[in-house]
Each structure stands twice: as structure tokens, then as C-alpha cells.
PLY file of the C-alpha trace (Angstrom):
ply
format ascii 1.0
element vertex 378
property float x
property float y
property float z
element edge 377
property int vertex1
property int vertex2
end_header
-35.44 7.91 0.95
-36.37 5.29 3.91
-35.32 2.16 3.63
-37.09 -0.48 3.78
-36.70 -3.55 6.10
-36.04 -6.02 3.82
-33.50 -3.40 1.92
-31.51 -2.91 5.18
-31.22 -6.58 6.26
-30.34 -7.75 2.58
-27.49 -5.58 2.94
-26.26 -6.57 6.27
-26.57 -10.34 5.02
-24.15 -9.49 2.01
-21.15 -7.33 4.22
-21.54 -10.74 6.32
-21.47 -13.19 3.59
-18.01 -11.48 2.26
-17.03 -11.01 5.60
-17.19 -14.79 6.50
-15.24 -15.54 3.67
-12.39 -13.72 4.23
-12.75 -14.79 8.07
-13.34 -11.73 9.95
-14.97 -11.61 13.13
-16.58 -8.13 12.43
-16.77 -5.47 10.16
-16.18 -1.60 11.61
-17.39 1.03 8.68
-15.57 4.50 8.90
-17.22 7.25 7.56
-16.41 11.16 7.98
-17.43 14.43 6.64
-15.19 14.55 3.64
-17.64 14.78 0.59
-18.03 11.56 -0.56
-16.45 9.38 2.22
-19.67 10.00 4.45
-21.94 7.46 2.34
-21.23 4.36 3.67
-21.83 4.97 7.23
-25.74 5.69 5.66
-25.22 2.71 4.12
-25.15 0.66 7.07
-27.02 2.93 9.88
-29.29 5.81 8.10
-27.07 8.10 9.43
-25.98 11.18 7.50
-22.90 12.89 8.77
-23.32 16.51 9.22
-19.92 17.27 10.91
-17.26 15.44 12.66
-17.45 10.86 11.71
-18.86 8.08 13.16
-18.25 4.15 12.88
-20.58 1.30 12.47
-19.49 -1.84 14.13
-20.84 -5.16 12.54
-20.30 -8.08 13.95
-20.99 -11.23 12.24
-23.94 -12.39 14.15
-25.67 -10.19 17.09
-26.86 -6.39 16.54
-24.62 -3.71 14.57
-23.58 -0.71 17.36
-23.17 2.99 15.85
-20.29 4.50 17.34
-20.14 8.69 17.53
-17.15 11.00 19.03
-19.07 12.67 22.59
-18.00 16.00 21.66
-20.65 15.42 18.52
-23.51 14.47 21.08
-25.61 17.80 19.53
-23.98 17.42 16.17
-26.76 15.80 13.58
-29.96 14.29 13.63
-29.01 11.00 15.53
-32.94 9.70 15.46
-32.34 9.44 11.53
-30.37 5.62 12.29
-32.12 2.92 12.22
-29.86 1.50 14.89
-30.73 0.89 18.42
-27.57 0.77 19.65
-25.84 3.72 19.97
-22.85 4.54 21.69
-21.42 8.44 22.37
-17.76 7.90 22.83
-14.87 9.96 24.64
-12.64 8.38 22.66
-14.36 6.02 20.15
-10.97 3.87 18.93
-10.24 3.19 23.05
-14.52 1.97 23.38
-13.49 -0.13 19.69
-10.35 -1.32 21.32
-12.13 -2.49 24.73
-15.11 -4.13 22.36
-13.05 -6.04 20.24
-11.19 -7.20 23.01
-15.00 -8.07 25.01
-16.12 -10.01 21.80
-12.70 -11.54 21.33
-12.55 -10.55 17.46
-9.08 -12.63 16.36
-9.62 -10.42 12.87
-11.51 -7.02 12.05
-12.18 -6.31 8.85
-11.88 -2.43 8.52
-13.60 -0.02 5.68
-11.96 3.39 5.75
-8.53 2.14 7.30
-6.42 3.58 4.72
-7.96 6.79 3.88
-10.80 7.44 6.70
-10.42 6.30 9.76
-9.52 9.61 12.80
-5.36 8.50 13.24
-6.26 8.78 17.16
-8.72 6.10 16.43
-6.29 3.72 14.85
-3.58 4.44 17.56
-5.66 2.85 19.73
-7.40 0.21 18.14
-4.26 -1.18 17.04
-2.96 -1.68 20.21
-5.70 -4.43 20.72
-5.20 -7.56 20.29
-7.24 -7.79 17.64
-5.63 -7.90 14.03
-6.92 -4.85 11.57
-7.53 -5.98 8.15
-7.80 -3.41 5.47
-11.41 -4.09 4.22
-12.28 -1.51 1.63
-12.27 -3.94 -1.22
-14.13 -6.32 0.18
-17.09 -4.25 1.27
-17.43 -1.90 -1.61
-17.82 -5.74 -3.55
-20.49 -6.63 -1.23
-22.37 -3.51 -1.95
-21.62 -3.12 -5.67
-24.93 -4.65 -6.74
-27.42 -2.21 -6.78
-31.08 -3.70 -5.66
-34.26 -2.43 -6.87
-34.77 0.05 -4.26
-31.17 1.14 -4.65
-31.72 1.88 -8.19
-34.52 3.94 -7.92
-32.25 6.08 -5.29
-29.82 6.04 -8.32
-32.17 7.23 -10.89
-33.77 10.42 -8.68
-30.08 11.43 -8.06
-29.30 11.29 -12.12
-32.69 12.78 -12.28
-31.51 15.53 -10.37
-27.53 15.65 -11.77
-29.32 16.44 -15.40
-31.39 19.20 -13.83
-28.67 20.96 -12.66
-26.32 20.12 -15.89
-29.07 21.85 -17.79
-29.53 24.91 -15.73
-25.45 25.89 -16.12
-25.94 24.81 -20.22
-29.25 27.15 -20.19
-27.64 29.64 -18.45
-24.25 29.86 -20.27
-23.44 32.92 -22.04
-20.35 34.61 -22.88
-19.23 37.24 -20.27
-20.78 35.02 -17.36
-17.86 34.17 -14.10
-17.37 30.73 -13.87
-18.88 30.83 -10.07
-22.30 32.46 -11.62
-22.83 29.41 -13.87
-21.59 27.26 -11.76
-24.08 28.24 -8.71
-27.13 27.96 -11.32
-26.36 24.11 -10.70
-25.82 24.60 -7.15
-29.45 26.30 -6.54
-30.88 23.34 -8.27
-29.18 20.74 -6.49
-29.57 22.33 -3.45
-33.82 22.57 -3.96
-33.85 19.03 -4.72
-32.38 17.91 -1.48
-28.55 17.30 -1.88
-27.85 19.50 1.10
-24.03 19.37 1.16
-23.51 15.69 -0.97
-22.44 17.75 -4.22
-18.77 18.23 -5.86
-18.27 20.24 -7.58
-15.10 21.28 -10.25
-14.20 22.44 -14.07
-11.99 21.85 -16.62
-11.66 25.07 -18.94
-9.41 26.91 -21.09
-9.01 28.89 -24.54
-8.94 28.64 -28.39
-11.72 25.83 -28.58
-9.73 23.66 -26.01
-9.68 22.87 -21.93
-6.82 22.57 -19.83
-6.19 19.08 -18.37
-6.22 20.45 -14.70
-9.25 20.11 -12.81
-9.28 23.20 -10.78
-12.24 25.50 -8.73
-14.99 28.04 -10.81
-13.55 31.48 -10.35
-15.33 34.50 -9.04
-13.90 36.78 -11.75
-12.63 34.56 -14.58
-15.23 35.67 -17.49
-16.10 33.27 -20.13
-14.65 34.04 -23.85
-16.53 33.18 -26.34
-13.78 30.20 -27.60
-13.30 29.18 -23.90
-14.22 25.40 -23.48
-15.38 24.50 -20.13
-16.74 21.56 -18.73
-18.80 21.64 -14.79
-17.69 18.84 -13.10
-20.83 18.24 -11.08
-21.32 14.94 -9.53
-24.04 14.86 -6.59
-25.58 12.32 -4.56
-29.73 12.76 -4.39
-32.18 12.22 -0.77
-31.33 8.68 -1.26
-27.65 9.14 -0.85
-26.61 7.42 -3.98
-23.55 9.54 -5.73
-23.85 9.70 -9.47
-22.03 11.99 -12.31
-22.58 13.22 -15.25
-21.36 16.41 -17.28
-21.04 17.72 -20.47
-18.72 20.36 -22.47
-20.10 23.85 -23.81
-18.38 26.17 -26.19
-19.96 29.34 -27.37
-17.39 29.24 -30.46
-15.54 26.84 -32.32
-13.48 23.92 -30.28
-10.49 22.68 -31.68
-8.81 20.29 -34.25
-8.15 18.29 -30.83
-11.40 18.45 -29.23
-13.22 17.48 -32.19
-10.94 14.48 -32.09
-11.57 13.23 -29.25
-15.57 14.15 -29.45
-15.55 11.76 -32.10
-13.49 9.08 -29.60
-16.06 9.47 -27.07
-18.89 8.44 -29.51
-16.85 5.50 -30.00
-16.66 5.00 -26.21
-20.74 5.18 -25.87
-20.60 2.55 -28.24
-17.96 0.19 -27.12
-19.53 0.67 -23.16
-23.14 -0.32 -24.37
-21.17 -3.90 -25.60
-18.92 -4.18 -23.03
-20.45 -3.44 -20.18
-21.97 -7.26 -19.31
-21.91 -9.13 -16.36
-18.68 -11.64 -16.71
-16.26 -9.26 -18.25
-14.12 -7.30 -16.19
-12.86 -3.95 -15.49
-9.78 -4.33 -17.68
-11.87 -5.79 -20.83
-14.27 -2.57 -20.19
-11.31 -0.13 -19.77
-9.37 -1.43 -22.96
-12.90 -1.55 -25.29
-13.48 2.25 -24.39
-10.33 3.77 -24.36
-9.11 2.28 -27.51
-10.33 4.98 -29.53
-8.90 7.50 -27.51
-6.02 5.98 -27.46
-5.49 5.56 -31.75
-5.99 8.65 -31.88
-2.57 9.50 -30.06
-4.49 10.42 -26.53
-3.50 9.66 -23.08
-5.85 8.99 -19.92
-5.28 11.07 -17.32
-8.04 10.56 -14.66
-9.26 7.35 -13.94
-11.53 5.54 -16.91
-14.46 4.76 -14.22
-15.05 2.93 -11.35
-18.28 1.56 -9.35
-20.18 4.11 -7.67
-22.81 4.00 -4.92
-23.21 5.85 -1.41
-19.33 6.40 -1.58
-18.39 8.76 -4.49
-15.82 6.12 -5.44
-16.43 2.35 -4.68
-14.41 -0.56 -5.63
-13.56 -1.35 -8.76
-12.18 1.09 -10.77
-12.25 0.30 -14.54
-8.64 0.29 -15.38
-5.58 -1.94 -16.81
-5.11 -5.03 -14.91
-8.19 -5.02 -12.45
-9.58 -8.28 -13.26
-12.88 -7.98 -10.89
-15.85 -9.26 -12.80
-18.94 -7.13 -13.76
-22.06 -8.15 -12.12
-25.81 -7.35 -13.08
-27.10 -4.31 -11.82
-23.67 -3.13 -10.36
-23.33 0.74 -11.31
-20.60 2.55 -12.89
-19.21 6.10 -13.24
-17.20 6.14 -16.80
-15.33 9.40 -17.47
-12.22 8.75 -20.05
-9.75 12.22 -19.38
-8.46 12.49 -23.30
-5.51 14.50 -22.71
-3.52 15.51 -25.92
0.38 14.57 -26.39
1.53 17.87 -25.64
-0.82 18.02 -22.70
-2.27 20.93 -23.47
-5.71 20.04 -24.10
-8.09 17.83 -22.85
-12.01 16.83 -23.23
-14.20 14.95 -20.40
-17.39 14.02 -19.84
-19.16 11.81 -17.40
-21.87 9.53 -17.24
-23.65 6.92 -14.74
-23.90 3.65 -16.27
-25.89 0.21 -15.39
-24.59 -3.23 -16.15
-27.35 -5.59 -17.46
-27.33 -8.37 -19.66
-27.89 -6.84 -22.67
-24.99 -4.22 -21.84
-24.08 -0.96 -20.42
-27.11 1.04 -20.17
-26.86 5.02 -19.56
-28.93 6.30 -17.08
-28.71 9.74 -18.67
-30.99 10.38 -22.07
-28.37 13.46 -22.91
-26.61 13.11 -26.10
-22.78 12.86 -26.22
-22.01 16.36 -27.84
-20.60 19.88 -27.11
-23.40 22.42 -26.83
-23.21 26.21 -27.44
-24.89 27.57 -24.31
-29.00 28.09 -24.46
-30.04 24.49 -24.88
-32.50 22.88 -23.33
-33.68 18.86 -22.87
-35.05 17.87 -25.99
0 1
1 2
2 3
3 4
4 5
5 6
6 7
7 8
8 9
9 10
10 11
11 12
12 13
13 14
14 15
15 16
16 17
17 18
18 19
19 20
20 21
21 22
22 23
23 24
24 25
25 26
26 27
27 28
28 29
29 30
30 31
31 32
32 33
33 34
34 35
35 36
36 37
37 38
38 39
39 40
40 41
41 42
42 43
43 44
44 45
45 46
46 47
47 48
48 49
49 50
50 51
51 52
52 53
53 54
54 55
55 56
56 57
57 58
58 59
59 60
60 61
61 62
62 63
63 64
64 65
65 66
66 67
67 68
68 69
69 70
70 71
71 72
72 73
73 74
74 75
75 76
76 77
77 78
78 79
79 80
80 81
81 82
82 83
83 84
84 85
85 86
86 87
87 88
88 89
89 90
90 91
91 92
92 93
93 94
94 95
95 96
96 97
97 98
98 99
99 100
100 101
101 102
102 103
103 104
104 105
105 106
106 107
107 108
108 109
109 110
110 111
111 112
112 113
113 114
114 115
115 116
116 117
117 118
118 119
119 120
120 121
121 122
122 123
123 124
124 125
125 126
126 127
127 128
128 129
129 130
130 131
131 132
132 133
133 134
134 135
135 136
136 137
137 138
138 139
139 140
140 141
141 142
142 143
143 144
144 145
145 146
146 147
147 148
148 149
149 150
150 151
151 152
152 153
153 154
154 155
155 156
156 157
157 158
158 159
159 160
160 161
161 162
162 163
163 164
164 165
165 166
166 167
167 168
168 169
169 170
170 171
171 172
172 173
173 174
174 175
175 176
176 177
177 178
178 179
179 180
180 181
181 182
182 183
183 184
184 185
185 186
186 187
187 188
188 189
189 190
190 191
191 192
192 193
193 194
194 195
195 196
196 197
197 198
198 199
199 200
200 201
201 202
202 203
203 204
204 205
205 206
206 207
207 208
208 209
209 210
210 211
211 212
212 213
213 214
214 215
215 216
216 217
217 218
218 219
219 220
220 221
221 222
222 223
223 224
224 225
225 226
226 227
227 228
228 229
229 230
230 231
231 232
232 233
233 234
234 235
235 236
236 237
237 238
238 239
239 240
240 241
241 242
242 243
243 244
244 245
245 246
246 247
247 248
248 249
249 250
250 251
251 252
252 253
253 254
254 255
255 256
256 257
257 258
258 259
259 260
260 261
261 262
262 263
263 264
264 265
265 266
266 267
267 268
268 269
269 270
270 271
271 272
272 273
273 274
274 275
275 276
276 277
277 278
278 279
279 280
280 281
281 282
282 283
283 284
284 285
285 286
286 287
287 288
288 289
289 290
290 291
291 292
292 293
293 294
294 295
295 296
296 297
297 298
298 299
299 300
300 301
301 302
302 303
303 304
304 305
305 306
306 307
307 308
308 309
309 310
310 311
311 312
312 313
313 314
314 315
315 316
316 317
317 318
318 319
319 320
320 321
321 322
322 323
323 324
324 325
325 326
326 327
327 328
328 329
329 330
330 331
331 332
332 333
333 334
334 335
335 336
336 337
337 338
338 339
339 340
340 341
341 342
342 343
343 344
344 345
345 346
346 347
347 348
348 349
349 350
350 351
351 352
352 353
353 354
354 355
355 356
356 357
357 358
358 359
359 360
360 361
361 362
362 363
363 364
364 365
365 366
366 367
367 368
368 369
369 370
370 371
371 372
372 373
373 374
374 375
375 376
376 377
């Protein structure tokens, strides 16, 4: 995906819309290798991160500047940014440092600060004068709402997510590794142009029921045929929008507590469809779905959802007490973790949601369900 010109300068007019309110004098967006943390430095720039990190400075009027670390001169495709200005850096928080102090930014408002940013970055940028404002919040708000062009990013990725969630259901059998099913969803993400923006992880266990650890596939665990096992696979497409989506498979029978909370989860397709509208917040959407997990004497253990986009995990996660309002067209990853009382079992699915204003609106046709193993889309 290219973006277009209008695309990229509606989003720099949104970071500095936010960014004037809370009265910074520039944004600086960290992004590194770490799947999932690379996104929003394409956000901003067009630049995917093949090794290393980079920073995108923003200021609130006058061109953005791409920062990179020198010894990463050779490292990526540097004529994918759209930027003009780009800087190769001995030490890129020391060039920051000496910029902010040029510009005379009073207050920079920093994405990536607390989880991120290089530490020998910080070290020296915070000995500017300068004050470092902890930003993540504010920009994942500015780029929660998904435009047009972002959404058909979003869709190709979930188009893609499905493909490879149907290869590892087509391909299940009983006496498969966990690794061979799993890399029937790698080949097919990796065909379709994810390169390396995939993560990937199960749940599994015996007697009808899955362990609530997420852990890695094994290389020479074999599935039984009562093993439950859900892939984990959430992926970001060409565009670089992330999106999830997964579903169980059991070759036997699951259990008295799976079936349970199966049944909670087809309350908690229901209850997003209603709840998901643009004026209600995180907390009303986190209490409508969970409430049937939660009669039914389950615990969450992984976060209910949160908003999604080039970043795996965006600001704000659906969840008691977050009071952020839903907009239109604002995406969301919901994925209740039903763990049993005992902890001992546990069911999860995921699925990429839209917020309109006739409701949540899943972006995958898949039916909530466990499947056997052989299925294919209907």
C-alpha cells in the first residue's frame, strides 16, 4: 500500500491537532524492530523497520525529519519514506537533544517513551532542556480513527489473517506437531506479503480443554485427538495495519467448561454488535461483553480488547474504568481470555471489529464455533 497525499497530510494534521492541545512543541515517534512496536514509525514516514529503530520528529509547523542510528545506514530500504528529510545519526538522542534545543521546544511530546525508546537515546535527550512528555495516549487517540484508505489496508490484512486461519483448520489432523500446523499459516502469510509483521502463539491442552498460558508451537508436541488448541495468529497485511483473529479446533469432544464458555462468547458477538457505538466507552463495551463470561463463574485473564492499527496494540484498551469514548470508524481487537475458577482451562478467540453507528461490525464472516479440523470457508 502507497499512501496517498491527502492520506498522509490528514494524518499529520490530526498528531498536530492533539498535539496543540496538550501544548507540545513537537511530537518525536519511536519505533523499533520489536513485532508490533515498528508500525507507527510507517505511520508517520513510510518507513518499515527491517532491523535496528528509527524516530520521526514532528514539529508542529515546518517539515517532519526521520531520524536513523548511522550504524543502520545499509540497513532497509530508506527510499520507501516519503520524507525528505533524513538524518543518519551517530548518536540519534545527542542530534534530538541538540534539535530540540535549536527549535527551542519548552515541551516534547514523546510516543514510545515508556516502552520503545533506545535507553541511550533517553539519557541524552533528557538532559536537554526540553521537558519529555509521555505521549503514547495521546497519539494512538489521534490515529484511532481509521479513514477510508486505512480501512481498506484493514480489510486486505483480515483478508489475509482468515487465509491463513483456514489453512492451519484445513490442515489439522490428529498426530500433526504443533510447529507443522502452525507454519501452514506462516507460508500463507508469508505469500501474501507480511514479511516479518506476524505473531504468532497457542493456547492448548488435553481432555477437551486449553491451558490458560499462552506459550510457543512445539516441534515435537503431537496433537491428541481431545487436545484443544487455539493459533494465536495476529498479522499485519502490505498496508501495515495489524489485525487478529483466531479460532479453537478440537478433533474430539471439548469440555463441560469449554462448552460453557462457547456459549458466553456467542453472547459476547451479540452484546459487541450493540455496544460497540460511537459515544460509549471502553468500560460500557468491556462490562456488556464480559458479563456472560463472567455469570458463568469465569475470570478474564488477558486483556478484553483494545484499538488496533499500525501498532499491534493502540490506545484504548477495552477494560474496567477506561472511560475513552468510541468513535466511528475507530477499530478494535476484542479477545475475552475465559479462564475457569480453578484455572485450569481456558477458551479464546479473536476478532477485528469496526465501530459504526449501527454497532460493532466484524470484519471477519467466520462463525463463532469450535471446528474439528478439515473445514473449509463456507
Amino acid at each position: 500500500m502507497t499512501e496517498s497525499q491527502a492520506e498522509i497530510e490528514r494524518r499529520y494534521a490530526s498528531i498536530r491537532e492533539a498535539a496543540a492541545r496538550d501544548d507540545l512543541d513537537a511530537v518525536l515517534v519511536c519505533g523499533s524492530e520489536y513485532t508490533g512496536f515498528e508500525g507507527a514509525v510507517r505511520y508517520v514516514s513510510g518507513f518499515r523497520i527491517l532491523h535496528r529503530y528509527a524516530y520521526v520528529l514532528i514539529p508542529l509547523e515546518g517539515e517532519p525529519t526521520i531520524v536513523f542510528p548511522r550504524e543502520a545506514r545499509w540497513v532497509g530500504d530508506h527510499s520507501e519514506t516519503w520524507l525528505e528529510d533524513k538524518v543518519f545519526a551517530e548518536h540519534p538522542g545527542q542530534w534530538l537533544r541538540e534539535r530540540a534545543k535549536e527549535r527551542h521546544y519548552r515541551r516534547l511530546g514523546v510516543y514510545g517513551l515508556d516502552f520503545v525508546m533506545a535507553v541511550r537515546d533517553y539519557a541524552a535527550l533528557a538532559q536537554g532542556s526540553a521537558e519529555l512528555v509521555s505521549w503514547d495516549q495521546g497519539f494512538d487517540l489521534a490515529r484511532a480513527v481509521k479513514s477510508e484508505e486505512e480501512l481498506r489496508s484493514v480489510r486486505e490484512s483480515v483478508r489475509i489473517n482468515e487465509a491463513g486461519v483456514w489453512a492451519v483448520i484445513g490442515a489439522y489432523a490428529v498426530g500433526k506437531t504443533e510447529a507443522e500446523l502452525m507454519a501452514e499459516a506462516e507460508r500463507v502469510f508469508t505469500a501474501m506479503g507480511c514479511y516479518r509483521t506476524t505473531m504468532d502463539m497457542i493456547i492448548s491442552g488435553p481432555g477437551g480443554s486449553a491451558r490458560p498460558e499462552f506459550v510457543f508451537p512445539s516441534p515435537t508436541r503431537r496433537i491428541e485427538r481431545d487436545d484443544l488448541i487455539v493459533y494465536g495468529l495476529e498479522i499485519a497485511g502490505p498496508g501495515g495495519h495489524w489485525v487478529e483473529f483466531s479460532r479453537p479446533t478440537c478433533a474430539g469432544e471439548p469440555s463441560p467448561e469449554t462448552l460453557a464458555a462457547l456459549d458466553a462468547y456467542l453472547e459476547y458477538a451479540e452484546a459487541a454488535k450493540q455496544a460497540m457505538r460511537p459515544g460509549r466507552t471502553a468500560h460500557d463495551v468491556h462490562r456488556a461483553v464480559s458479563k456472560g463470561f463472567l455469570d458463568r463463574g469465569f475470570t478474564l485473564g488477558h486483556v478484553t480488547g483494545h484499538s488496533i492499527g499500525m501498532t499491534m496494540i493502540e490506545h484504548p484498551r477495552v477494560g474496567e474504568g477506561n472511560e475513552v469514548e468510541l468513535r466511528e470508524n475507530m477499530v478494535l481487537s476484542m479477545h475475552p481470555h475465559a479462564i475457569s475458577a480453578d484455572e485450569r482451562a481456558c477458551l479464546y478467540m479473536q476478532d477485528t471489529w469496526l465501530v459504526t453507528k449501527e454497532g460493532g461490525v466484524p470484519l471477519t464472516r467466520a462463525p463463532i464455533r469450535i471446528f474439528r479440523g478439515g473445514e473449509t470457508p463456507a
